[in-house]
C-alpha positions in Angstrom: 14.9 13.5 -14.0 15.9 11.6 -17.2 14.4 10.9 -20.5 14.0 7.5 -18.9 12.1 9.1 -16.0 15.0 7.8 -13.2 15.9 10.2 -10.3 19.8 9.4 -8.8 19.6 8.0 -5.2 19.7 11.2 -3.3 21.0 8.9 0.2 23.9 8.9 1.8 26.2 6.3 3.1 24.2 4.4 6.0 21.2 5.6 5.4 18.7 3.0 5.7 17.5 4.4 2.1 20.5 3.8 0.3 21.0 2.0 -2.3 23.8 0.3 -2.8 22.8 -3.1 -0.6 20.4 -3.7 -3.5 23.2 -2.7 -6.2 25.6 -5.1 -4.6 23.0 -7.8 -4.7 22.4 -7.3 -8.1 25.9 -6.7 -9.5 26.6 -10.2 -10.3 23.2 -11.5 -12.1 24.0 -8.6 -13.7 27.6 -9.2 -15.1 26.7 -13.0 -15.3 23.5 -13.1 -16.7 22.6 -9.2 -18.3 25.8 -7.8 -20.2 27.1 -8.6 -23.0 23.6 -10.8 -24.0 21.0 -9.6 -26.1 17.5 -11.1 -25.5 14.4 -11.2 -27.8 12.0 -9.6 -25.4 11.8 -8.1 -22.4 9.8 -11.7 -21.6 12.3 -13.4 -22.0 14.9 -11.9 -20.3 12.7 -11.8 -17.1 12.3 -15.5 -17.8 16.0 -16.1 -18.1 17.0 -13.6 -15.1 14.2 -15.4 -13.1 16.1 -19.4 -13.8 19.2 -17.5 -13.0 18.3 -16.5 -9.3 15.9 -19.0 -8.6 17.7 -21.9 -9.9 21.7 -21.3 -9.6 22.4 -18.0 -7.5 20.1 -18.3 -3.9 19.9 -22.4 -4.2 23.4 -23.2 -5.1 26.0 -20.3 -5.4 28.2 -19.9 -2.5 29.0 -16.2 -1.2 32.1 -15.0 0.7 30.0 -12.6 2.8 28.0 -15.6 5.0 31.0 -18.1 5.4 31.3 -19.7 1.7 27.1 -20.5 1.9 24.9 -20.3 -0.3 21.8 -17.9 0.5 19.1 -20.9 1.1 21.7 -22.5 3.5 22.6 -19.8 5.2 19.1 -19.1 6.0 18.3 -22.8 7.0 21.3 -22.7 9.1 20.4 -19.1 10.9 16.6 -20.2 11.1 18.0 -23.6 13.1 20.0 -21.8 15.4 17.4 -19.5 16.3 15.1 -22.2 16.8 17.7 -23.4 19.4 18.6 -26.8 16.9 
């Protein structure tokens, strides 16, 4: 424990605990968005995290990992062929 009150992740690699799918989703809001900014409030950066992914990053921002889509068409186009479309 920390003065912050944050244990390390205490997985391992492929556990279905670990951690690092969530750090890899949040490693580029983070460089893009978090570091090297400094906000008011804690309020406002929420606010201006919250534009950020909603707005730019799952509606619009293409990602190598699903063939150059972004994460709202990838999942129209997954839900379609499930759906036999």
């Amino acid at each position: 424990m920390t003065a912050a009150d944050i244990s390390p992740s205490r997985t391992y690699k492929g556990d279905c605990l670990n951690n690092a799918p969530t750090e890899s989703i949040l490693h580029t809001p983070k460089t893009e968005r978090v570091r090297h900014r400094l906000y008011a409030s804690r309020a406002e950066a929420r606010r201006k995290l919250f534009g950020y992914i909603e707005g730019f990053y799952n509606p619009t921002r293409k990602h190598a990992r699903n063939g150059m889509l972004s994460p709202i068409e990838f999942e129209r186009q997954h839900k379609a062929k499930a759906e036999g479309v």
